[in-house]
C-alpha positions as CSV (number, residue, x, y, z in Angstrom):
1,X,-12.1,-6.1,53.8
2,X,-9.7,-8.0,51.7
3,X,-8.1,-6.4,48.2
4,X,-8.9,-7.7,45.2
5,X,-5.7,-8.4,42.6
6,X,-6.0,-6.8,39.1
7,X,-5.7,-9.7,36.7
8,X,-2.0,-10.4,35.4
9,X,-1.9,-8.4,32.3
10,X,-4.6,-5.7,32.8
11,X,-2.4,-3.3,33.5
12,X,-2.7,-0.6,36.8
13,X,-4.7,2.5,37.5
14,X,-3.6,4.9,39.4
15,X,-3.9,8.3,40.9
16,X,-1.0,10.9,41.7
17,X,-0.2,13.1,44.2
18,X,-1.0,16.4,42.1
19,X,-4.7,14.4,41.5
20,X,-3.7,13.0,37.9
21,X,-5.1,9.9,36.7
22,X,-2.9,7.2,34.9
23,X,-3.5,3.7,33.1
24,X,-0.9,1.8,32.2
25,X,-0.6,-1.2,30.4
26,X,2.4,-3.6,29.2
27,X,2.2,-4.8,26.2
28,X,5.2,-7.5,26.5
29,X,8.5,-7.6,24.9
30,X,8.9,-5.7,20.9
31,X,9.7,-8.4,19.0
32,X,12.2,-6.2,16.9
33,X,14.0,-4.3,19.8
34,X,13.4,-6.2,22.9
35,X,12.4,-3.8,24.7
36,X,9.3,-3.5,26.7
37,X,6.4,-2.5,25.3
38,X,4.1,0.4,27.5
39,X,0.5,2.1,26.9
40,X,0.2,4.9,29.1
41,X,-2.1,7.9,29.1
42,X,-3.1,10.5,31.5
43,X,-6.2,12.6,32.4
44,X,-8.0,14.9,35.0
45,X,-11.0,12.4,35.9
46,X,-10.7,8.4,36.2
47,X,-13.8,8.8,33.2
48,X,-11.9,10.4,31.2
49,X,-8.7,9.1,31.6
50,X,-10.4,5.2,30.9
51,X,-12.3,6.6,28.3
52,X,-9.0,7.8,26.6
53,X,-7.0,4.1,27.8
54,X,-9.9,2.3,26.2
55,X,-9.7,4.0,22.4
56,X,-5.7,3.8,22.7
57,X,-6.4,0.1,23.2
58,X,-8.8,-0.5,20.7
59,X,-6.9,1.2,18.3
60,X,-3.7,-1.2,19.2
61,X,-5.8,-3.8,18.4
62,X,-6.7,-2.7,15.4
63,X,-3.4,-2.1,13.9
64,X,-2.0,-5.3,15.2
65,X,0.4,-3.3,18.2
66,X,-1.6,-5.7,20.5
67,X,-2.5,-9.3,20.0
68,X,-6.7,-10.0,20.4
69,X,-9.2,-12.7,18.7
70,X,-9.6,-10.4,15.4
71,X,-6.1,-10.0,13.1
72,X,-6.0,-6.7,12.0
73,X,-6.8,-5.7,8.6
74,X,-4.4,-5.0,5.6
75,X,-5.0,-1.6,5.3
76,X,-4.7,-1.0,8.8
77,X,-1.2,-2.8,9.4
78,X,-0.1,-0.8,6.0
79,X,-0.9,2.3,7.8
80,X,1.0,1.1,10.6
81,X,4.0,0.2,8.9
82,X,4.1,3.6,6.8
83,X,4.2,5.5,10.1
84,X,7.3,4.0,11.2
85,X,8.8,3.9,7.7
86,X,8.4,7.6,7.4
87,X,10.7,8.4,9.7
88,X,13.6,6.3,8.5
89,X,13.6,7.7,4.6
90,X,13.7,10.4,2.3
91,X,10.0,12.2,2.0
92,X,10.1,11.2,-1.8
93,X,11.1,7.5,-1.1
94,X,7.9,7.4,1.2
95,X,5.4,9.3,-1.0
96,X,6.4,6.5,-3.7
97,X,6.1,3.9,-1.3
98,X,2.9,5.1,0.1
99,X,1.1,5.8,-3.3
100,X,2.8,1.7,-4.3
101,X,0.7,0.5,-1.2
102,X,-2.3,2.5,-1.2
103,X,-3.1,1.3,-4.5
104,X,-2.8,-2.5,-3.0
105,X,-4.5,-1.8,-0.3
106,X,-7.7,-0.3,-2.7
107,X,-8.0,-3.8,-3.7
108,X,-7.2,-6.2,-0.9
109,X,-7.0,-3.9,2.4
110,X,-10.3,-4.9,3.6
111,X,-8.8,-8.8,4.5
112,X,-7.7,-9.4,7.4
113,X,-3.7,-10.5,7.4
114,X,-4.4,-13.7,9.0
115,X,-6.6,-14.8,6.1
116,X,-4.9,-13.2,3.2
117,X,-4.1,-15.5,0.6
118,X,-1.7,-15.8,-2.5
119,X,-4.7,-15.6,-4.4
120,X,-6.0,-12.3,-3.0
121,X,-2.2,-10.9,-4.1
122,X,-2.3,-12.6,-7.8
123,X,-6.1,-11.4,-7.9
124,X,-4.5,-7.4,-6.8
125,X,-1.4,-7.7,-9.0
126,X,-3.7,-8.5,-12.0
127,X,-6.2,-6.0,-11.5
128,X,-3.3,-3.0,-11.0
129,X,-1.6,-5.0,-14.3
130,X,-4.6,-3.6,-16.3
131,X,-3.4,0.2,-15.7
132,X,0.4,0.0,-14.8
133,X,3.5,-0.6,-16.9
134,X,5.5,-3.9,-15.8
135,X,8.2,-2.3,-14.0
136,X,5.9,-0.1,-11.8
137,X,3.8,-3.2,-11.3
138,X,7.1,-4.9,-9.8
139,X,7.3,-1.8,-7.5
140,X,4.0,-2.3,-6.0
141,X,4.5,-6.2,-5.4
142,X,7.6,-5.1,-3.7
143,X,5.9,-2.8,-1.7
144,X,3.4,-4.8,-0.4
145,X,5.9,-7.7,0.4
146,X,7.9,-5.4,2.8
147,X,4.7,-4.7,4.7
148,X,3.8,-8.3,5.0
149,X,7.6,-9.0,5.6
150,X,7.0,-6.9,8.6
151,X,3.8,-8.5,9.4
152,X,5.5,-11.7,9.7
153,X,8.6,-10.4,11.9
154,X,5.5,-9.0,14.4
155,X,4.1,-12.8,14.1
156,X,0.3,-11.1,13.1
157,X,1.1,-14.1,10.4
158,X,2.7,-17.5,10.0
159,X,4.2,-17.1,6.7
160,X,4.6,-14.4,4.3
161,X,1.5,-15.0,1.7
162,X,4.0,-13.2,-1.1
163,X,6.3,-16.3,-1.0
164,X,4.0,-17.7,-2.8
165,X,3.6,-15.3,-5.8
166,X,5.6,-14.7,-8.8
167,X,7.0,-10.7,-9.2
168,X,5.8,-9.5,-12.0
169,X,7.8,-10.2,-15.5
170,X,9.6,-7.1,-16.3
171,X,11.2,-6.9,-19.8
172,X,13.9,-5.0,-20.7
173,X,13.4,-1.9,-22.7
174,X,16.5,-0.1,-24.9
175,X,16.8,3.6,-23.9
176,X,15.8,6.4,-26.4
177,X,18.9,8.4,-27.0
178,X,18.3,11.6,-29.4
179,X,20.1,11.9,-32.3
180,X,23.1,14.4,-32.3
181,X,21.2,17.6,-33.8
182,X,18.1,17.3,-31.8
183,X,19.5,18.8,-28.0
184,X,20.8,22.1,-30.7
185,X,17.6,21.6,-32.5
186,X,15.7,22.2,-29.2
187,X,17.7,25.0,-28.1
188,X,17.7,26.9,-31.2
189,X,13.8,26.7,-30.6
190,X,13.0,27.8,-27.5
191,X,14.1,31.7,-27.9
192,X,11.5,31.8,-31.1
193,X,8.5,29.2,-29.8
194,X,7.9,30.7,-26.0
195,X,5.7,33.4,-24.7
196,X,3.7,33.5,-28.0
197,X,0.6,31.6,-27.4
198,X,0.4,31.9,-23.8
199,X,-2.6,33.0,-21.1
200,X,-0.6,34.9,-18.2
201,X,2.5,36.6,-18.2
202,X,4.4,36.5,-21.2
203,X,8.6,35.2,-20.0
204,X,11.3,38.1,-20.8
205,X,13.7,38.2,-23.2
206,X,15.6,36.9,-19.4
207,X,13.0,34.0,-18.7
208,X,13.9,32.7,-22.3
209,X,17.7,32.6,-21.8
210,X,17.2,31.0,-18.4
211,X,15.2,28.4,-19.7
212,X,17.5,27.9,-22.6
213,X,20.1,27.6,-19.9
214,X,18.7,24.7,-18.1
215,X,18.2,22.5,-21.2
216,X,21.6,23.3,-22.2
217,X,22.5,22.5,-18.9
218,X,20.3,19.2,-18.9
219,X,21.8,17.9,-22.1
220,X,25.5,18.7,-21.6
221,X,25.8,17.3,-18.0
222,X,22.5,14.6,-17.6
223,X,21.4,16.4,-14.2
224,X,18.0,15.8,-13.0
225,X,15.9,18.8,-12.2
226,X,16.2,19.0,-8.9
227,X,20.4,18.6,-9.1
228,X,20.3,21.4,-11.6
229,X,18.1,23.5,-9.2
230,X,20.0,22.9,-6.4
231,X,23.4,24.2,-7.9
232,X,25.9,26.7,-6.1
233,X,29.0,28.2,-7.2
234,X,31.1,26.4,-4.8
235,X,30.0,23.2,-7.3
236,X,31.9,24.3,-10.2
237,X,35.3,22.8,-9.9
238,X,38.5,22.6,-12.1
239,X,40.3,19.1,-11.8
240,X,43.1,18.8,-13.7
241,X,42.7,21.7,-16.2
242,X,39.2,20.0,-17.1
243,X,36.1,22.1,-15.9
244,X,33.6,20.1,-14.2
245,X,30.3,19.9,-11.7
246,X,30.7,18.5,-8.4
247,X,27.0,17.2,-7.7
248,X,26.7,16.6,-4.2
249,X,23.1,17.8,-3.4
250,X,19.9,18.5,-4.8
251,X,16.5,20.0,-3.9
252,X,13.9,17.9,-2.1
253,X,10.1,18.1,-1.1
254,X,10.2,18.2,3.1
255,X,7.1,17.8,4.8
C-alpha cells in the first residue's frame, strides 16, 4: 500500500519511543529575528495531543502569530504585543503602557487590523479627549502607534493607519512653584493637624516627626516617593565639604 505525503506545511505527527505523542508545526521565518518559527506540543493520546495542537493553532491565528483568511483583531494583537513588551521594561513602564492601550482598545479593539482606518483612530482619540488631559491623550496615541508599528513590522498590515493622524495638540503649561513660606508653612502644620480627626490608630508623637521628615526631605532635595523610600546610609555623601544625596535607586512595584 503506497504512503500518503502530509501536505507541505501541515506540519508532522508523531509518536516516541516512551509512547508520547508530538505535533509539530513550522510556522516560517520571524520576521524580526530570522529565526524559525515552531509550534510544538506534547500529550499521552494522539486525541489529546491534536486536541491541544488544534487550540494552540487557533489561538495563533487569532493573535496574528500565524497568517489565515481572518486578520486578527485589535485587541487581540494588543494583547500580543504587551506580552512580549513586558518582558523588556520596568513593571511600572508596562502597567502605564497597558492601562494607555486598554483604554484604545475599549473603543476600537473589536476591528480587525486589516480594516482599521484613520478614522476609527481620530473617532478613539476624540472619544478618550472627552475625559483625559492633552498630554495623557498624546500618551495613548503613542501607545497605540507602537502596537500598530509592530503590527506593520509582522506585515498583519500594509501601512501603519496612525500615519495618517495628527498627535494630539499638547500645550505647554508653566509649573506651580510654592512661594518661599509655604514648604515651612506645611511643616509647622503637620505636628498640630495629624492624628486628631482620624478613624484607626492615632500616629505617635514618632509617626508625626517621621512624616514631618519626609516633607522636609521632599522639599529640600525634590525626591520622588519612591527615591526617598528607597534611601540607605551608604547614600549620604560629602563631596567637597558640601553634604549631599547620592540617588542611585529607588523602590519599585515587581510583579
Amino acid at each position: 500500500m503506497a504512503r500518503t505525503r502530509r501536505t507541505k506545511g501541515a506540519g508532522s505527527v508523531f509518536q516516541d519511543a516512551k509512547g508520547t505523542w508530538h505535533f509539530k508545526r513550522y510556522l516560517g521565518t520571524d520576521p524580526m529575528t530570522g529565526k524559525r518559527r515552531v509550534i510544538e506540543v506534547r500529550g499521552k493520546s494522539k486525541a489529546e495531543t491534536r486536541a491541544r495542537y488544534e487550540a494552540k493553532l487557533a489561538d495563533y491565528e487569532r493573535t496574528g502569530l500565524l497568517p489565515n483568511h481572518n486578520s486578527p483583531t485589535v485587541a487581540d494583537y494588543a494583547e500580543r504585543w504587551l506580552a512580549d513588551y513586558r518582558t523588556r521594561v520596568k513593571p511600572n513602564t508596562y502597567t502605564t503602557r497597558a492601562g494607555r492601550i486598554h483604554a484604545c482598545c475599549q473603543l476600537i479593539g473589536g476591528i480587525r487590523l486589516n480594516e482599521l482606518t484613520a478614522e476609527h483612530i481620530r473617532l478613539c482619540m476624540r472619544a478618550l479627549a472627552e475625559r483625559l488631559a492633552p498630554s495623557t491623550l498624546k500618551d495613548h496615541y503613542v501607545s497605540l502607534k507602537m502596537v500598530l508599528d509592530q503590527a506593520e513590522t509582522d506585515e498583519l498590515i500594509h501601512t501603519n493607519p496612525m500615519r495618517k493622524v495628527k498627535p494630539p495638540r499638547v500645550e505647554p503649561t508653566p509649573t506651580t512653584i510654592l512661594e518661599p513660606d509655604q514648604p515651612r508653612r506645611l511643616l509647622e502644620a503637620i505636628p498640630t493637624s495629624m492624628g486628631t480627626n482620624r478613624h484607626g490608630p492615632t500616629d505617635t508623637t514618632d509617626d508625626k516627626e517621621m512624616w514631618a521628615l519626609l516633607f522636609e526631605i521632599a522639599f529640600t532635595t525634590g525626591l520622588r516617593p519612591g527615591e526617598r523610600r528607597a534611601l540607605m546610609p551608604f547614600q549620604l555623601e560629602t563631596r567637597n565639604g558640601i553634604h549631599g544625596v547620592n540617588i542611585c535607586q529607588q523602590i519599585q512595584r515587581v510583579f
